[in-house]
C-alpha positions as MATLAB code, in Angstrom:
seq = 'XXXXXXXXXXXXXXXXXXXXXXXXXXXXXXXXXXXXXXXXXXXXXXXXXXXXXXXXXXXXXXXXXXXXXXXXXXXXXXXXXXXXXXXXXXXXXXXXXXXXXXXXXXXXXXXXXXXXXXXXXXXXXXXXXXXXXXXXXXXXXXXXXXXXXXXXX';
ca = [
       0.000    0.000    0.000;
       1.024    3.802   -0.825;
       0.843    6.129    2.168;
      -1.997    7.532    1.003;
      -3.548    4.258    2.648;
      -1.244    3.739    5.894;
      -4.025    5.326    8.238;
      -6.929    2.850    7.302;
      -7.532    0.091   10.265;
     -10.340   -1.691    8.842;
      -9.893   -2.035    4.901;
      -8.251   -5.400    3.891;
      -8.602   -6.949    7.716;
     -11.761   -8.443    9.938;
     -13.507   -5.411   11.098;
     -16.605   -5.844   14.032;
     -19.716   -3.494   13.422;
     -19.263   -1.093   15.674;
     -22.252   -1.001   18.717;
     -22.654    2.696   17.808;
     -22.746    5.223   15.455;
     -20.450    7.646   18.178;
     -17.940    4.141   18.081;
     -17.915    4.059   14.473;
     -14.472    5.137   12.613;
     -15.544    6.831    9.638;
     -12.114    6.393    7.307;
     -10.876    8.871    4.367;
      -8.688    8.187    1.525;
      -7.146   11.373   -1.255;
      -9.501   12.052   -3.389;
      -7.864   10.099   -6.962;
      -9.513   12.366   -9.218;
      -9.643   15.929   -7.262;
      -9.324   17.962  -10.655;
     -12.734   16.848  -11.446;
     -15.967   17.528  -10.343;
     -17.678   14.227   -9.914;
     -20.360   12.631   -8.209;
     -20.017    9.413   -6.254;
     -23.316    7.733   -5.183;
     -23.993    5.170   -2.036;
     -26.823    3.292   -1.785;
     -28.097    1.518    1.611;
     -31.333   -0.156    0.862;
     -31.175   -2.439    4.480;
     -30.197    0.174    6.698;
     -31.796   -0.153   10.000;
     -31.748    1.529   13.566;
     -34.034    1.491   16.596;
     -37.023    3.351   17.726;
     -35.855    5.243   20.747;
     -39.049    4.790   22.640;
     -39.850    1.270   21.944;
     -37.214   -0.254   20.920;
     -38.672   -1.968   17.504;
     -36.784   -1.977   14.502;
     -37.299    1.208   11.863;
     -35.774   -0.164    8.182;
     -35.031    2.994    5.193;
     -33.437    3.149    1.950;
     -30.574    5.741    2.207;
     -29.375    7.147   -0.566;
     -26.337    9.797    0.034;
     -24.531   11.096   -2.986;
     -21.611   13.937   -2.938;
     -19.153   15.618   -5.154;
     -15.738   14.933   -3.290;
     -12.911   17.259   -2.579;
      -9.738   16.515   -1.452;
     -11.080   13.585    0.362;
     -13.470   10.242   -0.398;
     -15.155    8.109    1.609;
     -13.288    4.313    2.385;
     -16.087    2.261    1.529;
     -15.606   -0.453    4.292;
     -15.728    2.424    7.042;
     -18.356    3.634    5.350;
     -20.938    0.536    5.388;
     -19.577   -0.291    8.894;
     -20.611    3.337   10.092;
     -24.151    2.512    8.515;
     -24.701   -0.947    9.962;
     -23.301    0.791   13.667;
     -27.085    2.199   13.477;
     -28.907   -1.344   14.160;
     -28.744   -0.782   17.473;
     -29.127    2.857   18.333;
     -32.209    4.069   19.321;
     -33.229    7.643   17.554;
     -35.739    8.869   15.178;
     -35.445    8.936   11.441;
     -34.965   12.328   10.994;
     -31.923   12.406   13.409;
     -30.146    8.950   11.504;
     -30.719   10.637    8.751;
     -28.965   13.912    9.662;
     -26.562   11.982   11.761;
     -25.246    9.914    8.580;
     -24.631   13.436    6.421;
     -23.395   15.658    9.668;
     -20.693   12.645    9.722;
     -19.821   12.441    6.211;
     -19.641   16.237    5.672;
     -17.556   16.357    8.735;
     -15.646   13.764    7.710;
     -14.762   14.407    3.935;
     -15.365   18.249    3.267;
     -17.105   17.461    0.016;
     -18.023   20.308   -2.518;
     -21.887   19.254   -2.277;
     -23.821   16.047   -0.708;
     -27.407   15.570   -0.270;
     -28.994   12.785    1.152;
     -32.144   10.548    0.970;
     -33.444    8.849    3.770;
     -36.663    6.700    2.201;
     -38.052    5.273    5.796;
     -40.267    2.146    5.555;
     -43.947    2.952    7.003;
     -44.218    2.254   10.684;
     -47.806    3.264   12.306;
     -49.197    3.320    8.572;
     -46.925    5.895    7.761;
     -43.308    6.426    5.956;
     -41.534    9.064    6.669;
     -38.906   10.566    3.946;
     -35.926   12.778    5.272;
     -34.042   14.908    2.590;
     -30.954   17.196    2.802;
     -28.217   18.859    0.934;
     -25.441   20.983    1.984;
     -26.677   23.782   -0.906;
     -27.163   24.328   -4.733;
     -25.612   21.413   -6.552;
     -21.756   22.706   -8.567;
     -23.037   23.642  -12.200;
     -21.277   20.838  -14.297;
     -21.689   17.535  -12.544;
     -24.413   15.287  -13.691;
     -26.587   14.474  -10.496;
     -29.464   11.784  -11.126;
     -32.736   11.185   -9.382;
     -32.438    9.129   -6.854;
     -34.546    7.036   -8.186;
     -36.538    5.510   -5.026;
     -40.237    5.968   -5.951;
     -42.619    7.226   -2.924;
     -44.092    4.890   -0.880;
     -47.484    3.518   -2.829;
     -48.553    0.655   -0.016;
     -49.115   -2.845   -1.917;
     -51.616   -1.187   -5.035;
];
């Protein structure tokens, strides 16, 4: 491995989900391509976490894409950060918010938005959207393509 790689502790070796998102090591490589404006797109159609009141399982379809900087995600860290969320207890707007706050913490990105398409619970879904501000003129950015919820019709 270059240097570029020496500070990654979970790529290439057995890595544990962590038991919470606040445990999770969110990991950052150079950005290969940082003289172009790109998009990069992850998709998390089993994400889970836990009601914080009672405790039952909430399921969503995340959908985060951003247009990187000097930095990009490391996948690995990445899906581990997301699966550290099947045990903590908080309400879909706040995973939601949680997952972006991190990566724009994180990475510095030009522009991310995310899509948080929650399964109904109660009879009702609940959708969480948000972007850091107007997408960078340029860079092709694509529906996310998750239709609304339409029950079984």
């Amino acid at each position: 491995m270059t240097e570029a790689y020496d500070g990654l502790t979970q790529l290439g070796q057995p890595a544990r989900i962590p038991a919470s998102p606040e445990e999770a090591k969110l990991e950052r490589v150079p950005n290969p391509r940082a003289d172009a404006q790109y998009l990069v797109r992850f998709t998390m159609p089993e994400f889970t976490s836990l009601c914080p009141l009672t405790g039952q399982p909430d399921f969503a379809h995340l959908v985060i894409d951003y247009v990187p900087r000097a930095w990009i995600v490391e996948s690995k860290s990445l899906k581990l950060f997301l699966n550290s969320f099947r045990n903590h207890g908080a309400f879909h707007e706040a995973c939601t918010m949680e997952v972006a706050q991190r990566l724009v913490e994180t990475l510095d990105p030009v522009w991310l938005r995310i899509g948080g398409y929650w399964f109904p619970r109660g009879g009702m879904p609940i959708d969480v959207f948000w972007q850091t501000g107007t997408p960078p003129a340029g860079v092709w950015i694509p529906d996310q393509g998750v239709a609304p919820y339409r029950g079984r019709g």
